[in-house]
Structures are given as structure tokens and as C-alpha cells.
C-alpha positions as CSV (number, residue, x, y, z in Angstrom):
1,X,-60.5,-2.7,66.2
2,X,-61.2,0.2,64.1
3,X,-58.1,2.1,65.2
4,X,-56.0,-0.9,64.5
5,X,-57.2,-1.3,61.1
6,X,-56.5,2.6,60.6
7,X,-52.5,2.2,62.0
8,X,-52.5,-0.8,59.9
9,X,-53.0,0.9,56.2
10,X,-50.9,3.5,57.9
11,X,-48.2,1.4,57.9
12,X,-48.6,-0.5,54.6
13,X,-48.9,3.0,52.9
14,X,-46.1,4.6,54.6
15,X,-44.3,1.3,53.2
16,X,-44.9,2.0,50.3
17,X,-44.5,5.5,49.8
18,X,-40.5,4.3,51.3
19,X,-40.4,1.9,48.3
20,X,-41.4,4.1,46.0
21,X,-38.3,6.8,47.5
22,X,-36.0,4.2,47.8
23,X,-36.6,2.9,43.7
24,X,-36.5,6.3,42.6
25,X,-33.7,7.4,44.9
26,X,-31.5,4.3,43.0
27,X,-32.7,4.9,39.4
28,X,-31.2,8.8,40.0
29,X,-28.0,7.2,41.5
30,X,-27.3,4.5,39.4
31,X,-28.5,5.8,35.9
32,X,-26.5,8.8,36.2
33,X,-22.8,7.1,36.4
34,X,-23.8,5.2,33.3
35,X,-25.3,7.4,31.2
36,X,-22.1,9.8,31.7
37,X,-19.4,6.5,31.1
38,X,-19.4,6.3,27.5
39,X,-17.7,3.1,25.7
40,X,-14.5,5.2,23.5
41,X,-12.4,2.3,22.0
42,X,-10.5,3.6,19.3
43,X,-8.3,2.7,16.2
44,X,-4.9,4.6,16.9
45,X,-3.1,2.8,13.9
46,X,-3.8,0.3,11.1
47,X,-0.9,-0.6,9.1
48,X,0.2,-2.5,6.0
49,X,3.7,-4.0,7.0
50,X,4.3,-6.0,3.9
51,X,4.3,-9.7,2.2
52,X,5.5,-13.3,2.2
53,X,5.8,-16.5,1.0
54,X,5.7,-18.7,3.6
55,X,4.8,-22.3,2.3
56,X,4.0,-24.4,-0.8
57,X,1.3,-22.2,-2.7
58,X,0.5,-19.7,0.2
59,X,0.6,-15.8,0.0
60,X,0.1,-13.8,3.2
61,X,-0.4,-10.3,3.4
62,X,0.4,-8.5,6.7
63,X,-1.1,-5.8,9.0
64,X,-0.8,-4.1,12.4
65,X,-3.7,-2.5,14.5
66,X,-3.4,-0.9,17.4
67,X,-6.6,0.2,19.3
68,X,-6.9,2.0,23.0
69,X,-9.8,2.6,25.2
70,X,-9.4,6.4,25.9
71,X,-11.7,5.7,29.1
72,X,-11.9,4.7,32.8
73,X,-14.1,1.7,32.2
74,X,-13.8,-1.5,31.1
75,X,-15.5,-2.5,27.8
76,X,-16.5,-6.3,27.8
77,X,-17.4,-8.6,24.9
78,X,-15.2,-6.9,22.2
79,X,-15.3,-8.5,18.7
80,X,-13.0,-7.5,15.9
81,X,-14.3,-8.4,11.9
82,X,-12.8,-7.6,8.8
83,X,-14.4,-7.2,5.3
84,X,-13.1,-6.0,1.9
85,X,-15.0,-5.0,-1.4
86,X,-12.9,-7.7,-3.3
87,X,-14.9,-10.1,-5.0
88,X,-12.9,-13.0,-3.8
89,X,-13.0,-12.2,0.0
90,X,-14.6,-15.4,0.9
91,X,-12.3,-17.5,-0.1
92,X,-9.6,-16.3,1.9
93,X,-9.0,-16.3,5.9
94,X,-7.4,-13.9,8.5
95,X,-4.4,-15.5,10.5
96,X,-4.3,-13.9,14.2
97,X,-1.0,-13.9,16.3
98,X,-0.7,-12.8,19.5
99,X,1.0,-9.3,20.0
100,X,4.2,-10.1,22.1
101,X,7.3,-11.0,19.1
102,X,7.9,-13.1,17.8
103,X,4.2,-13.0,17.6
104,X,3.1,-16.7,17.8
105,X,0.0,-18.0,15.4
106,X,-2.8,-18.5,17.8
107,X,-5.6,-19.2,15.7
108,X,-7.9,-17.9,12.2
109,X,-11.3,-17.3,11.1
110,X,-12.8,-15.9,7.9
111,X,-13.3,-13.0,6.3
112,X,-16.7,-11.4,7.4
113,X,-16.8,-13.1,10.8
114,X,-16.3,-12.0,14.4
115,X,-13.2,-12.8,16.0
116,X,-14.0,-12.3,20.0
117,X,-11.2,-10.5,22.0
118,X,-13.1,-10.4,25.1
119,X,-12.4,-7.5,28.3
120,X,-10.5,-4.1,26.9
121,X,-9.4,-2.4,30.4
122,X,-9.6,1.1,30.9
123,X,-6.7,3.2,29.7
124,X,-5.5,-0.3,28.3
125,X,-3.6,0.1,24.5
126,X,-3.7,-3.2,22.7
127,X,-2.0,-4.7,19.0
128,X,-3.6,-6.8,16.9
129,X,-1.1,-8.7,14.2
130,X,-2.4,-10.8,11.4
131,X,-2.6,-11.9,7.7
132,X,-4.6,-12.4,5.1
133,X,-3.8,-15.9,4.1
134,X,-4.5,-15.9,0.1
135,X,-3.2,-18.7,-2.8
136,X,-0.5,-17.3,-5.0
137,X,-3.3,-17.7,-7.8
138,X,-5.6,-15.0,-5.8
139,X,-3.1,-12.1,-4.9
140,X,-3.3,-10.6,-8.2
141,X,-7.0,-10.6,-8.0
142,X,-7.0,-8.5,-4.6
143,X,-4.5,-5.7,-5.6
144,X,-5.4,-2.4,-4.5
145,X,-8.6,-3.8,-2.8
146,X,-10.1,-2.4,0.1
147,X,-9.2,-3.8,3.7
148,X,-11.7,-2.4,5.9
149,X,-11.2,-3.5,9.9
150,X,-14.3,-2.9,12.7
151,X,-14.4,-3.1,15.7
152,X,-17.7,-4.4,18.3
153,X,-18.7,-4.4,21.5
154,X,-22.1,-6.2,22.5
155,X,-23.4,-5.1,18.4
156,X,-22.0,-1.5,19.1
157,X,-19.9,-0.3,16.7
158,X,-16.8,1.0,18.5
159,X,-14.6,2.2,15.5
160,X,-13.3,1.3,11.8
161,X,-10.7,1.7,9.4
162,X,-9.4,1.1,5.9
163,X,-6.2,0.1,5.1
164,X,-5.3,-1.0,1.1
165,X,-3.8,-4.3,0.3
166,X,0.1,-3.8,-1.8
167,X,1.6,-7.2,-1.6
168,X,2.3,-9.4,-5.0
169,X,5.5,-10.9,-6.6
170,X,5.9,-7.9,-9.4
171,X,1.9,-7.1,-9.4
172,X,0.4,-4.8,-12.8
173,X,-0.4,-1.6,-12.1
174,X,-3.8,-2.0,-12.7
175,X,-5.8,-5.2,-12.5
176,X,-9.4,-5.7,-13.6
177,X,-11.3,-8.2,-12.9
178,X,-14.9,-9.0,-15.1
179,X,-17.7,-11.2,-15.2
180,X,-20.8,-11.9,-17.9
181,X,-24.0,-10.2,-16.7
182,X,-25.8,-11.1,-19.6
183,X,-25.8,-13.1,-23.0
184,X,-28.4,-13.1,-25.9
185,X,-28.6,-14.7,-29.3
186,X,-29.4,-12.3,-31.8
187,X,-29.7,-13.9,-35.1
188,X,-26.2,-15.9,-36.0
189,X,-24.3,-14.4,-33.3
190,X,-24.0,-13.9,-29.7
191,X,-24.2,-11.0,-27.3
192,X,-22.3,-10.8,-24.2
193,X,-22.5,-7.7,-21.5
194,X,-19.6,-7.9,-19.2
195,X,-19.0,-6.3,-16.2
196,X,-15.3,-4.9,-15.3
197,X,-14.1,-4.0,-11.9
198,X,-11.0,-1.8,-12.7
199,X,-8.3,-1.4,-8.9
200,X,-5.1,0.3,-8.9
201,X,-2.7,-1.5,-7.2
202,X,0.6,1.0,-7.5
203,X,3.0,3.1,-10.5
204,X,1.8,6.4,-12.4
205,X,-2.1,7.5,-13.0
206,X,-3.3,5.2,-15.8
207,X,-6.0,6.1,-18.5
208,X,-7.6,2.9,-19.7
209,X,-9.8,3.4,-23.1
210,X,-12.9,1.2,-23.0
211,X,-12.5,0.4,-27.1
212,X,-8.8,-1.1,-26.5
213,X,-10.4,-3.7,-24.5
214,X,-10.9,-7.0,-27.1
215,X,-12.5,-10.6,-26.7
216,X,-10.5,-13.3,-28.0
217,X,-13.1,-16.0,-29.3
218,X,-11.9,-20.0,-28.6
219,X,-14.0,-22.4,-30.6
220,X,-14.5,-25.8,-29.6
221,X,-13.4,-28.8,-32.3
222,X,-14.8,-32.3,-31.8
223,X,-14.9,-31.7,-28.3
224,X,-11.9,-32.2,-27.8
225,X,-9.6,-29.0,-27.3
226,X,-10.0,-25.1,-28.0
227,X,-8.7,-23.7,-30.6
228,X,-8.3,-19.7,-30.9
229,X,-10.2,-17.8,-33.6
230,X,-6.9,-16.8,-35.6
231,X,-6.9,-12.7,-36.5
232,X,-10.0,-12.5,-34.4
233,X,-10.5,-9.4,-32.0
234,X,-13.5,-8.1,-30.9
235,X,-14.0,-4.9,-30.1
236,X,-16.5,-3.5,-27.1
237,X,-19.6,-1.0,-28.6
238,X,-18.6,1.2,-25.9
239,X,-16.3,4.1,-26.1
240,X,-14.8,6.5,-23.7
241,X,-11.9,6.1,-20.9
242,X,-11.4,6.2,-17.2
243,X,-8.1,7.4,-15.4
244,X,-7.5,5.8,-11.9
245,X,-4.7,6.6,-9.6
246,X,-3.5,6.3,-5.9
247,X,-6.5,8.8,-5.0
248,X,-9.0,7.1,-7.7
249,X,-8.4,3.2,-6.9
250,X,-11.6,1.8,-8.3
251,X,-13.6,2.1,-11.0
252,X,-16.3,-0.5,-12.4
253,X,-18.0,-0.3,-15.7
254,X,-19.4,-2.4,-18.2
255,X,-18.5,-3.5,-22.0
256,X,-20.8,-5.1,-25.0
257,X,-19.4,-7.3,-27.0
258,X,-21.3,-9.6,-30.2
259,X,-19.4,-12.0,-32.6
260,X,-20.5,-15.4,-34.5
261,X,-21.8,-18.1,-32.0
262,X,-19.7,-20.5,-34.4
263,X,-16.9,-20.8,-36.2
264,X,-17.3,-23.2,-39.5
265,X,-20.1,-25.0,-38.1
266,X,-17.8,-25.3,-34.3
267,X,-19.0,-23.4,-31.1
268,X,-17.3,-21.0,-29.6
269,X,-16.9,-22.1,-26.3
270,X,-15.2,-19.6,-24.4
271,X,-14.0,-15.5,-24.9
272,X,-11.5,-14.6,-22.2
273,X,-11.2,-10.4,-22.4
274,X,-7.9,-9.0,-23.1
275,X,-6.1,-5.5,-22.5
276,X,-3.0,-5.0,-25.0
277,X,0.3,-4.3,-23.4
278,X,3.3,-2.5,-24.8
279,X,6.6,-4.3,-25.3
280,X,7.9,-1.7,-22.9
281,X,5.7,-2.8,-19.8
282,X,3.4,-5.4,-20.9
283,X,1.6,-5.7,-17.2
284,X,0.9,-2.1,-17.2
285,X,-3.0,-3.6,-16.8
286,X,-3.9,-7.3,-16.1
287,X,-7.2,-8.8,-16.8
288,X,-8.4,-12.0,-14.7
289,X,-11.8,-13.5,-14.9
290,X,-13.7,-13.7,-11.7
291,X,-13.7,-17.6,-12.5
292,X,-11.0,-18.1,-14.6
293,X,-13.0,-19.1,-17.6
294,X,-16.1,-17.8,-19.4
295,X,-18.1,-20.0,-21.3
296,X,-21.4,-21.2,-20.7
């Protein structure tokens, strides 16, 4: 009896000391293969191929990527996003057509989200063609603005580039775009601080002086229609200049402003700012508010 008992935990302990061999003979052998197969998807090209029209009030903007996967593995759950640093890139969507011309719409999704494009095969190149679908109102407002493209795979990031948006019908060279970060009342007047986003969109270098910036008061009459503050332009506290170019696209900085809250006992109700052109090129610079209207 004893004996048996003795070949028994023979056996269950030569067991497993096999297990144990076996599992570390397969986390050796199988570890290895993957640790040396890296994922190397990359962006080979990512191209600005120009502008349209297409419909009604629509204005697309349109790109080309091409991305490879330089390896002998297939990468699985691939996700492509794009993002710019326009403040407007929510309201617009990314049209996605399939790659064989005459590249036929296949379906959209919005700015920020993650389009899935599934299984890259090994050694596989791939295109990508799209738009930016924007209103004919918005493409002044995204000139010169960042277009920034990434690609996924299971939350890895794989690779990413930056292409800048050109297309307009006859766009400034330089469009800002402000909002108010602050107002105050001191005293009789008011005290505005707004905040300008400054991105080249094409042309020469261009200096822009913060003191030939102006507010152009409305006041409000019976509540019934604004009327502008005749001869009234009011200059920024701030002095000083930037110069952007094709090298320098952005620039942001802010300007003060303070003139009467009313105008012969009527409000004033709204202050668009204002750049002066020259008679030779008047949309050398064009200003937008981020809403289209200040006022309170």
C-alpha cells in the first residue's frame, strides 16, 4: 500500500513538473514571434488636391492619403480620425469615397470621430479620398487652418500627419477670427477683452499692427434696428504687430477695447471688429466673428 501511495505522488509530481516545461516551453515560443512583429503602418502621402462647389450652399475641400504597412503581418481594427485647431471643426463632416475612380461616396462621419477601416494586410498600400464638407459661409473661417489626420489600431497610435486647408472662392490673405473673453462696466462705459485668432491662408508675409484694429459701435433705437455710431472708431489699448507667413500661419492674441455703454440715452448693442483695407487689395486681412455677432 505504501509503495503505491509513493509511485502515486511520483506520478502526479512528475505531471506536474511536465506542465510546468510544457507552459514555459510555449510562453518562450510564442512570446518571442510577437514581441519581434511590430505593427509599422505608415503615412506615405497626404495631399491637398483642391476645391468645389458641388451643390446649393456646399463647399468641399479635398485630400488624398495614402498609408502602407511596411510589415509581414496583418494589423486588424484600423481606425482613421481627423481633427483641426479651427474653432469651427465641429460643425463640419468628413465625406469618404472609396479609392478606385471615379471614387464613389460611400459614407461620412464628423470631425473628431473614428472612422473604422478594419484589416491592413501585410505589405498592403492603401488610399484614402475624402472632403471636408463645409457651408460656403464657413470656408473663410477655416483658411490656413490645420488638417491634422491619425491613424489607430486597437488605441495604438500608428501614425499622423498635417496637411493645411487652401480652398475658398478668392479667400484674404489673412483671416482672423475673435471672440469676447471678458466685459466690465467701469463707470459710463464698457470694457470688452477680445480674443483674435490670426491664420494665413496664402499671398506675401503680412505684418498686422494691433492699434489699426477698430470696433465699430451699433446702438440699438426703439428696439427696433441698429444703427452705427457715425465717425465712431475705437481703437485697441494695445500696441505692437505680428508678421505671419507660409512658415508662421498662426498667431493668437488679444485686444482691449472701452467706449460709452450708450449712445444718447440708446444701448449699444453690438461692436463687430474691423481691420481697414487699402483700395488697392481691400481683403488683404478679413475679420469674422466666431458667431457672427457680438452683443450680449
Amino acid at each position: 500500500m505504501e509503495k503505491n501511495v509513493i509511485i502515486l505522488l511520483s506520478i502526479i509530481l512528475f505531471s506536474i513538473i511536465l506542465i510546468i516545461g510544457v507552459l514555459l516551453y510555449l510562453n518562450n515560443n510564442l512570446s518571442e514571434p510577437n514581441a519581434e512583429s511590430t505593427i509599422n503602418v505608415t503615412i506615405t502621402s497626404f495631399n491637398y488636391t483642391g476645391s468645389s462647389n458641388p451643390v446649393g450652399v456646399v463647399w468641399n475641400d479635398m485630400f488624398l492619403l495614402t498609408y502602407v504597412n511596411n510589415e509581414a503581418i496583418d494589423v486588424y481594427n484600423t481606425t482613421i480620425s481627423f481633427c483641426t485647431n479651427s474653432t469651427f471643426e465641429m460643425s463640419r463632416s468628413i465625406g469618404v469615397f472609396d479609392s478606385t475612380p471615379p471614387h464613389y461616396y460611400i459614407g461620412d462621419f464628423l470631425m473628431g470621430e473614428k472612422y473604422l477601416l478594419g484589416l491592413i494586410k501585410a505589405n498592403e498600400t492603401s488610399e484614402f479620398h475624402g472632403c471636408i464638407w463645409n457651408s460656403l459661409g464657413d470656408t473663410s473661417k477655416v483658411h490656413g487652418a490645420a488638417f491634422i489626420v491619425t491613424l489607430e489600431s486597437n488605441g495604438t497610435l500608428l501614425d499622423q500627419e498635417t496637411i493645411y486647408l487652401q480652398g475658398s472662392q478668392n479667400p484674404a490673405d489673412v483671416t482672423c477670427t475673435y471672440h469676447k473673453t471678458s466685459l466690465e462696466v467701469v463707470g459710463e462705459d464698457t470694457k470688452v477683452v477680445l480674443l483674435v485668432a490670426a491664420n494665413y491662408n496664402r499671398g506675401n508675409q503680412v505684418t498686422i499692427r494691433y492699434d489699426d484694429f477698430y470696433l465699430s459701435p451699433y446702438y440699438t433705437k426703439n428696439d427696433a434696428y441698429n444703427t452705427p455710431l457715425s465717425g465712431n472708431k475705437t481703437a485697441p489699448f494695445e500696441t505692437g504687430a505680428i508678421t505671419i507667413d507660409s512658415n508662421n500661419r498662426n498667431s493668437t492674441f488679444q485686444l482691449t477695447f472701452q467706449f460709452p455703454t450708450n449712445h444718447n440715452g440708446y444701448p449699444i448693442t453690438n461692436y463687430p471688429l474691423v481691420y481697414p483695407g487699402s483700395s488697392e487689395n481691400p481683403k488683404i486681412i478679413e475679420v469674422i466673428h466666431e458667431d457672427l455677432l457680438d452683443k450680449e
